[in-house]
C-alpha positions in Angstrom: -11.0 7.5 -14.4 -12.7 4.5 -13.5 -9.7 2.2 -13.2 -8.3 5.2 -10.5 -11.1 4.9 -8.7 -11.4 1.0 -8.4 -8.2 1.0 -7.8 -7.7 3.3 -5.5 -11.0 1.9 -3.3 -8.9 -1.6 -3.3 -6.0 -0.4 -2.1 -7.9 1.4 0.5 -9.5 -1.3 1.3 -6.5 -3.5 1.3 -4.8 -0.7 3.6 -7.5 -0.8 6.4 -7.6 -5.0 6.8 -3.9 -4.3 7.5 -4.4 -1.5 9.7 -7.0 -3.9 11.4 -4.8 -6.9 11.7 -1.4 -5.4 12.4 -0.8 -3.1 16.0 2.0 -1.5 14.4 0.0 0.2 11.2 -1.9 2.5 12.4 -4.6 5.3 11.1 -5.5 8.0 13.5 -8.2 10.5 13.5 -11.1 12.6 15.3 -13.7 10.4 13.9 -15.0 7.8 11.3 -15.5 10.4 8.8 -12.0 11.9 9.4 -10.4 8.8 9.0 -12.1 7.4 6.4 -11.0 10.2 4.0 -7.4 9.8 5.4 -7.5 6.2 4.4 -8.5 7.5 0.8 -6.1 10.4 0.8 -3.4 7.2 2.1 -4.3 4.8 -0.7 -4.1 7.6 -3.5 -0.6 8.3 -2.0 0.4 4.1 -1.7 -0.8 4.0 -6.1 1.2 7.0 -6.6 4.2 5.7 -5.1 3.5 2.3 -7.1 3.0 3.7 -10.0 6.0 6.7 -9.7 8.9 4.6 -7.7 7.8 1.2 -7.6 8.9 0.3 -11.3 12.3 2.0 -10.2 13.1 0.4 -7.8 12.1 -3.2 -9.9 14.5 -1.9 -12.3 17.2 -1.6 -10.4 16.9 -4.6 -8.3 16.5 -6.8 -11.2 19.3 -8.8 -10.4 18.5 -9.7 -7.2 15.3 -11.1 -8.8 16.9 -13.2 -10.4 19.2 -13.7 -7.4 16.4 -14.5 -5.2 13.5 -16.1 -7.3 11.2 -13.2 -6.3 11.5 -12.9 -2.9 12.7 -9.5 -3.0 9.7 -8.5 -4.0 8.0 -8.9 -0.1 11.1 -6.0 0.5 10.2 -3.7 -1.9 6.5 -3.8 -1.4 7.7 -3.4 2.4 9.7 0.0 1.1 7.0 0.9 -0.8 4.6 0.7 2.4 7.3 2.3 4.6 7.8 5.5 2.1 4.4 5.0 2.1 4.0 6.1 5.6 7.4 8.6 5.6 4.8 10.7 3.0 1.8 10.3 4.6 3.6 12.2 7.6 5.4 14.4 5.3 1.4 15.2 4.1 0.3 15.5 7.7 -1.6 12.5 6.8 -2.5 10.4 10.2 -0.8 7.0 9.1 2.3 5.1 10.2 4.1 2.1 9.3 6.0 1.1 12.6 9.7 -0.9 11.5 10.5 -2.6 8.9 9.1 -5.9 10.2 5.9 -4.8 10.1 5.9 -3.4 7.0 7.0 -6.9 5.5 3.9 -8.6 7.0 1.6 -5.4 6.3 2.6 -5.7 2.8 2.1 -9.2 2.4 -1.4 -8.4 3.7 -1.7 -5.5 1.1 -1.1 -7.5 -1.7 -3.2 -10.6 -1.2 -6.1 -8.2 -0.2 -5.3 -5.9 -2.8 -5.5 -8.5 -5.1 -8.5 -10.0 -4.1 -10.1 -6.9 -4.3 -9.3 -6.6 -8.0 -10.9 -10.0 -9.0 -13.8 -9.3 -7.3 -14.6 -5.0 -7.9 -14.7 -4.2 -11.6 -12.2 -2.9 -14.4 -12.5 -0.7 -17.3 -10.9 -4.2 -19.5 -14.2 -6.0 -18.3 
């Protein structure tokens, strides 16, 4: 339960410097309180979909790993963040991931801060 929640306040917290940085991510809301549960309700949603499709979608695209050297990986984190935002609307969930440009950098973004996040906040393995 502890790893859910640490992970789930990283990728929040990953979500909003992206949000912050990037015009074209955006979190809406009445006020700070409304939006900060949104971005908690968005982050649970971004794990599930990383947990539940994510290793899919690696699957599948294994070849073009190999293909690539890894560099598909910045497009399928960029799916990730744009199926991401189709269920956050889906969930009436005030988030949206605007092109697929965006959602290249906005990943990018995610996963450095994401995993900064992880050395620094701590695990149940620690």
């Amino acid at each position: 339960m502890k790893n859910l929640l640490v992970k789930t306040i990283a990728n929040a917290g990953a979500l909003w410097v992206a949000i912050w940085l990037l015009k074209d991510i955006t979190l809406t809301g009445d006020n700070a309180g409304r939006k900060a549960i949104t971005l908690i309700l968005v982050a649970l949603v971004f794990g599930l979909v990383n947990v539940v499709v994510k290793p899919v979608v690696k699957l599948l695209a294994f070849p073009l790993f190999i293909l690539t050297l890894g560099l598909i990986t910045l497009v399928i984190n960029a799916l990730m963040l744009l199926l991401t935002s189709w269920l956050a609307n889906k969930f009436d969930l005030a988030f949206h991931v605007e092109g697929f440009g965006t959602a290249v950098i906005g990943a990018l973004i995610i996963s450095i801060v994401s995993w900064a996040l992880h050395v620094v906040l701590p695990d149940d393995k620690d």
